[in-house]
Each structure stands twice: as C-alpha cells, then as structure tokens.
VEXVEXPA-382071 format. One record per residue (C-alpha): y, z, x; residue number from 1. Coordinates in Angstrom, 2 decimals. Example, Ala and Ser with C-alpha at 12.3 -4.5 7.8 and 13.67 -1.06 7.14 Angstrom:
residues 2
+---------+---------+---------+-----+
!      yy !      zz !      xx ! pos !
+---------+---------+---------+-----+
!   -4.50 !    7.80 !   12.30 !   1 !
!   -1.06 !    7.14 !   13.67 !   2 !
+---------+---------+---------+-----+
//
This chain:
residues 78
+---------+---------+---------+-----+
!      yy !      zz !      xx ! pos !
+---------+---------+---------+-----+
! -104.03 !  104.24 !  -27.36 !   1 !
! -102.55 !  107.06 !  -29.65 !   2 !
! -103.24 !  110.16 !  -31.53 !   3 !
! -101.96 !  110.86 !  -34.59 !   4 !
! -102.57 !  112.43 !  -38.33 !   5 !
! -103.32 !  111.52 !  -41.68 !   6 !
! -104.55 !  112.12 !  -45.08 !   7 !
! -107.64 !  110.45 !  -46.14 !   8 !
! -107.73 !  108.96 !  -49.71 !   9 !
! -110.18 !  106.61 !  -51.45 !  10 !
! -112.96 !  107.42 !  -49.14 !  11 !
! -115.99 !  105.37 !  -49.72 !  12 !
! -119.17 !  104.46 !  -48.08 !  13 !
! -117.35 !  101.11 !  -47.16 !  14 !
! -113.99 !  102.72 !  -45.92 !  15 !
! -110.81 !  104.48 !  -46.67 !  16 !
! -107.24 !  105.05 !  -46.62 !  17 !
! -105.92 !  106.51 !  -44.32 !  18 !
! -101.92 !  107.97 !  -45.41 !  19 !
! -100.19 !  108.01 !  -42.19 !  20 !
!  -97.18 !  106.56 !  -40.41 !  21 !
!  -98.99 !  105.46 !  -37.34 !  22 !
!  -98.15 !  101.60 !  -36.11 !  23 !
! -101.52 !   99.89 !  -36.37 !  24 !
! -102.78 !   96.19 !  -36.22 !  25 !
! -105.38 !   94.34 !  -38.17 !  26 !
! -108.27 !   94.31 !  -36.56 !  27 !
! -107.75 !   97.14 !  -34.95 !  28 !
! -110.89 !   99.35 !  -34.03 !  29 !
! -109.42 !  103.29 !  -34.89 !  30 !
! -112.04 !  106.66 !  -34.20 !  31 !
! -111.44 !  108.63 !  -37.53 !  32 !
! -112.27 !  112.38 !  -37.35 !  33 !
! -112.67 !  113.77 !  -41.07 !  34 !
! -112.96 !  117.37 !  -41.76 !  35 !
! -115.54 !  118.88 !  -44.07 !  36 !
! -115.78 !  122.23 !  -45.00 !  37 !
! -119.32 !  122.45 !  -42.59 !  38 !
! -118.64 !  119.55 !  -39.09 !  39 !
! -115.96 !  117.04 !  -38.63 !  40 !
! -117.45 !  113.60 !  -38.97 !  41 !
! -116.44 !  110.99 !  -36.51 !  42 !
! -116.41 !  107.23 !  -37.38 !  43 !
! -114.50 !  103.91 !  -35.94 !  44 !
! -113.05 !  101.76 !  -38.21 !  45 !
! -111.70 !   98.92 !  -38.16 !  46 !
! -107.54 !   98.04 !  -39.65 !  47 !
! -108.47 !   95.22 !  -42.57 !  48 !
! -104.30 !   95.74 !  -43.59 !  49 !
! -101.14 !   98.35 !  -43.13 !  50 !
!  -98.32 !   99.20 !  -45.26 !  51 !
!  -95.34 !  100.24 !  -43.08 !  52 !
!  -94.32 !  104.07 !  -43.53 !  53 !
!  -97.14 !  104.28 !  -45.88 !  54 !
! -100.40 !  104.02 !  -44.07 !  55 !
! -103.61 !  101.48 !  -43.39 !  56 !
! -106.92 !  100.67 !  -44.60 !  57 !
! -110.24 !  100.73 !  -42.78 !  58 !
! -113.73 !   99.18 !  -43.09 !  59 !
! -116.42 !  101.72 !  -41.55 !  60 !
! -118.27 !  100.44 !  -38.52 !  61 !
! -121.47 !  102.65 !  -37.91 !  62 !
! -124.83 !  103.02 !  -37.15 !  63 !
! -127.50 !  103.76 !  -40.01 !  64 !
! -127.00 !  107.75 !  -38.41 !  65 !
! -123.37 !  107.75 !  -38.87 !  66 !
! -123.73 !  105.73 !  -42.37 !  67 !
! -126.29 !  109.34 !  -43.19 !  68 !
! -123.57 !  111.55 !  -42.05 !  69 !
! -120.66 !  109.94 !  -44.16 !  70 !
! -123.59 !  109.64 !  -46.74 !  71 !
! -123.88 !  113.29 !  -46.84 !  72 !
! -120.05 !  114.22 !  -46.74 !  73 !
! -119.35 !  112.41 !  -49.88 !  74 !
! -121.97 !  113.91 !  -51.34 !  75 !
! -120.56 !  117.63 !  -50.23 !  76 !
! -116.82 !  116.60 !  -51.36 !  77 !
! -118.37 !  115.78 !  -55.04 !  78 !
+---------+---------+---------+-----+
//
C-alpha cells in the first residue's frame, strides 16, 4: 500500500501511462485519480508492465459507469 504521483500520458479508453517512479508489480491492481478541469475521475487499474525510474502501464478495470466517466473526460481533454 502506497501513495504516490505521476503524470498521465497515452490515456485511452483501454488504459494509460502512468510517468512515475513508484515500485509496482505486474498484475498489480493501482486506484488512479486523474484530474480534469471539472471532477477528478477515479479508476483501478491493473500493472500489465514497468520500466524502472521511468514509470508503468495500466489496463482500466471498470464498470460500464466508470467506462462513461473516462468516456466523457477524453472527450473534455480533446
């Protein structure tokens, strides 16, 4: 259990990247909070690989209201 930042790149309906220097695992279930200019949208994720000092990838695991809500953010950061 940890807390930490990031920068989110690559964001996609499927998943992102998440630039940080956390220590992560694959398989790894992580609770991303993303800021948009209106909410911050929470999602879990889980680690499909990490690059160390670089950051990790995530596939989105969500329900068809969180898959609206991400839905809707990418729509607001185009």
């Amino acid at each position: 259990m940890g807390e930490g930042l990031g920068s989110i790149c690559d964001l996609s309906l499927s998943g992102c990247f998440v630039l940080a220097s956390a220590d992560v695992k694959m398989g790894e279930l992580i609770r991303l909070e993303a800021n948009s200019p209106d909410e911050v949208v929470c999602l879990w994720g889980e680690v499909v690989y990490s690059v160390a000092e670089m950051g990790f990838a995530l596939r989105f695991l969500f329900g068809a209201d969180d898959q609206r809500r991400l839905e809707e953010l990418l729509e607001t950061l185009r």
